[in-house]
Structure formats: C-alpha cells, structure tokens
N, C-alpha and C positions, 0 to 999 in steps of 0.2 A: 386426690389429684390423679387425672387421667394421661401418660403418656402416649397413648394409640395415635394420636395423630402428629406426633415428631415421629419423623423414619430415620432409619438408620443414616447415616452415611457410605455412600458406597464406594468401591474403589472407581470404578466407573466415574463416578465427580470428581474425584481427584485427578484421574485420568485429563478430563474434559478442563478443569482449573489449570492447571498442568500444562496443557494443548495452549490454552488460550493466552495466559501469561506471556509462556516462549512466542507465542504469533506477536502477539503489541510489542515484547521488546524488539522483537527482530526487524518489526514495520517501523517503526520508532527512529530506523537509522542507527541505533547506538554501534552495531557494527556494521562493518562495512561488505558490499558483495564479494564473497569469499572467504570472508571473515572466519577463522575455526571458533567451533561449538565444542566446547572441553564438558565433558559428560562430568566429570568429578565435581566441577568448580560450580554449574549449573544447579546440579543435586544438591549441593549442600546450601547454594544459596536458596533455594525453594524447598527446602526441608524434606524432599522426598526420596525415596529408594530409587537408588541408578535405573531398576528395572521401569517404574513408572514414567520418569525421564525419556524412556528411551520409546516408550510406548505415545509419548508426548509428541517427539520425536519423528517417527515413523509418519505420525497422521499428517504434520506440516512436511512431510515427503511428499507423503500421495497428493498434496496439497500444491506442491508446485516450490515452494519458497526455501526448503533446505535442500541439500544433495548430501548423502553419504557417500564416501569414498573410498575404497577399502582399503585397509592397514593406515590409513589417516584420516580417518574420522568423521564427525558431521561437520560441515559448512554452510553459511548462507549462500544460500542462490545468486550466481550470477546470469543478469537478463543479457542476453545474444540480440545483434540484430536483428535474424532470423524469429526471436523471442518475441521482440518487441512489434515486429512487422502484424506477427498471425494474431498475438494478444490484441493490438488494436483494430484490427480489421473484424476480428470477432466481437469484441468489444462494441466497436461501431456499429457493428449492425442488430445486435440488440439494443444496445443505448439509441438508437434515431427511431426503432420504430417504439420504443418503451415511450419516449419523448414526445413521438406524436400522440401517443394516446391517453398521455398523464396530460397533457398540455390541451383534450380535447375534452377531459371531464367533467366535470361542471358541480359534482355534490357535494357540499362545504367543508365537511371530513377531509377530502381529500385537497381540496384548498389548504387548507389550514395545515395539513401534514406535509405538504411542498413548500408553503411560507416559511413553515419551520424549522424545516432541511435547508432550506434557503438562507434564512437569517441564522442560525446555527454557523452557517459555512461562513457569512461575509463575517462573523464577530471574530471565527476562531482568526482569520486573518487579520482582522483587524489589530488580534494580540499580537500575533506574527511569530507564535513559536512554533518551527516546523513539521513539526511531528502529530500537533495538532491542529493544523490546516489541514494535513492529507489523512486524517483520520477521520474531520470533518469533509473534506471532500468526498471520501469515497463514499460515507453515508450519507452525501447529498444525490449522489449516483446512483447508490443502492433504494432511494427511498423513490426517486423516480421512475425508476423498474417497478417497486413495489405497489406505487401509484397507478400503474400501467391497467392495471384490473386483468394482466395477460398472465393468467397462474404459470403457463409449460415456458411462457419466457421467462419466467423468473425463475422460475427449476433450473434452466439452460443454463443463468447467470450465476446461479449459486454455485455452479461446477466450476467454474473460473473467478470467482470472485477474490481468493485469495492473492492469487495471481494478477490479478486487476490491481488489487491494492497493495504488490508489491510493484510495480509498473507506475505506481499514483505515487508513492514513496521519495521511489529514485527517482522520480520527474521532480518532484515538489524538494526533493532534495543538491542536485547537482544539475537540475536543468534551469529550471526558474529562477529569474532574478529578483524576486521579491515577492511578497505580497500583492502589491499590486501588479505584478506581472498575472498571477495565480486568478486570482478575480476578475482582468481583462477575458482570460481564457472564457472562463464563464459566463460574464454578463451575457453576452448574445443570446446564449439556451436558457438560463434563469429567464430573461426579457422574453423572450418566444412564449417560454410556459406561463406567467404569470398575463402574457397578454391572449392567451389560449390560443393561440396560433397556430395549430399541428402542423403543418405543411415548416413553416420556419424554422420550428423546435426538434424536427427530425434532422433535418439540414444544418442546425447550428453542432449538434450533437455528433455527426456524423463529420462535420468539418474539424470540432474541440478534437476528437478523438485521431483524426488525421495527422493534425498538424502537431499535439503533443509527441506522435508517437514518431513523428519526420523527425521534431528535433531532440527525441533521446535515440533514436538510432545513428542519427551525428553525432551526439555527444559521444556516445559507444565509442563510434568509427575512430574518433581520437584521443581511444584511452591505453595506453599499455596491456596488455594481457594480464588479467585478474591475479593476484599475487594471492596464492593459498597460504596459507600460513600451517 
C-alpha cells in the first residue's frame, strides 16, 4: 500500500480550521458586539496551542470582525454608524451592478446556481433559526456576485465580505422582525433576477442594501455605548 498521495497535515490548515471556526461562531451571534474573546477558554475549547488561536485571531482582525485592545484583550467587533453607512454604500454598489449582470445571463449553470442560492435562502427561513438565515443570506449575495461573470468585482467583494456578513448578522439579528420580515427584504431582487430583468435587479439591490443599512444605523443610534466586558 502506497501512502504518496495522503499529505501531511500542515500547520497552515490548522491555522485556516482555526480561522474559520472562530468566524461562524462569532457570526452566529453567540456573542454579543463587544463581547470579550478569552484566549484560554477558546484554546482549550478547539484543542489548539494559545499561539495558533492567536494566529486565528489576528486574520479575523485584518478581516474587520474582532478588535484587540491592549492590556484587555480580543473583542468582537462593534459596527459604528459611520461602519454601517460606508459598508452599505460599498456594498451597494457592487451588489446592484453584480445584480444586473447575474440577472442578465442566460446559461443554465448559472440559472440553476441562483435558484439554488435562492431556495437555499427562502428554506433556511422558512426554519427560522437566526444564525442560519444570515449565513444563508450572505451566500445568496455572495453567489450573485459570483454569478456576475465580473472576476475584479468579485475580488473587490471578497475584501469586504467578512464585513458584509458581520453587517448581514447584526441586521438579521437585532433589526428584523422575523423571518418574514428578512424575505420581504429580498423578494423584490430574487424577482428582478429570476425574471432577468438587469435594469430592476440592480435597483432592487441597491435599494435592499440602503434601506437595511438606514434601519441598523437607527438601531445603532438607540443603543447605549457597547459594554466591553
């Protein structure tokens, strides 16, 4: 029996398992913006060396979604008005023109890869547990970028995407009143694309992203100052 084509394990995967883990529980909501990240109690719950942890860490820094803070530690991210305003405006103007061009393509691949982003999105709602609505959301967002066939716009998105889906989070978390509130949002751009409408699906897109991001910067506006722990 030939071992050559199992490779080793590297640190580097562990690194990226590591990364990714910390990102879903943090998106997930389990803690709250500002929430303290206790390096001990993380390590030991994911079996890894504090240094790996920390290496985990750092990249959801560069990423946008934790903040370290010196002599007290890591935290999750708390989104600012000011946060919320440029993430959606940036947000919007790749989402409207991704929309027009995913909503103008025509070759059955790519149909069938938005239906499925699409009904993906309306089931996980339909279950209605939070964390997986907006995890299903963002990759209904992400897959119409995808669909876009615009490669340097989807590079652009992937530098803000975490960000996006920590903004998709707290929305679907403390802003939405339901399930069907979440799916209202939607219908309009799902409808535009699925009726290949570019001109509508850029404008439905450009509108979702406006008006989510008016009413979490209100939400913001009347919340106490983020309690670090």
């Amino acid at each position: 029996m030939s071992l050559d084509k199992l490779r080793p394990i590297s640190r580097q995967s562990t690194e990226t398992l590591v990364t990714d883990n910390l990102r879903d529980f943090i998106l997930s909501g389990e803690i709250a913006p500002g929430g303290r990240l206790t390096e001990i109690a993380l390590a030991d719950q994911l079996g890894v060396a504090r240094s790996t942890l920390r290496m985990g860490l750092h990249r959801l820094a560069a990423e946008g979604i934790v903040v370290q803070t010196p002599y007290t530690g890591w935290h999750v991210a708390s989104l600012s008005a000011a946060d919320v305003w440029e993430i959606w405006t940036l947000r919007g103007s790749l989402e409207s023109l991704a929309s027009r061009l995913a909503a103008e393509r025509t070759q059955p691949e790519i149909r069938a890869q938005l239906d499925a982003a699409f009904d993906a999105f309306l089931g996980a709602c339909e279950r209605g547990v939070v964390h997986e609505m907006s995890k299903a959301d963002f990759a209904m967002h992400r897959a119409i970028v995808d669909c876009s066939g615009h490669r340097r716009l989807a590079a652009q998105y992937r530098l803000v995407e975490q960000q996006v889906r920590l903004f998709i989070a707290t929305s679907n978390t403390h802003v939405a009143t339901g399930p069907d509130d979440i799916i209202a949002q939607h219908m309009p751009l799902i409808g535009a694309i699925r009726a290949r409408d570019g001109e509508a699906a850029a404008k439905a897109a450009w509108e979702h992203d406006a008006t989510e991001g008016a009413r979490l910067m209100d939400w913001i506006a009347r919340q106490p100052p983020p309690k670090v722990e």
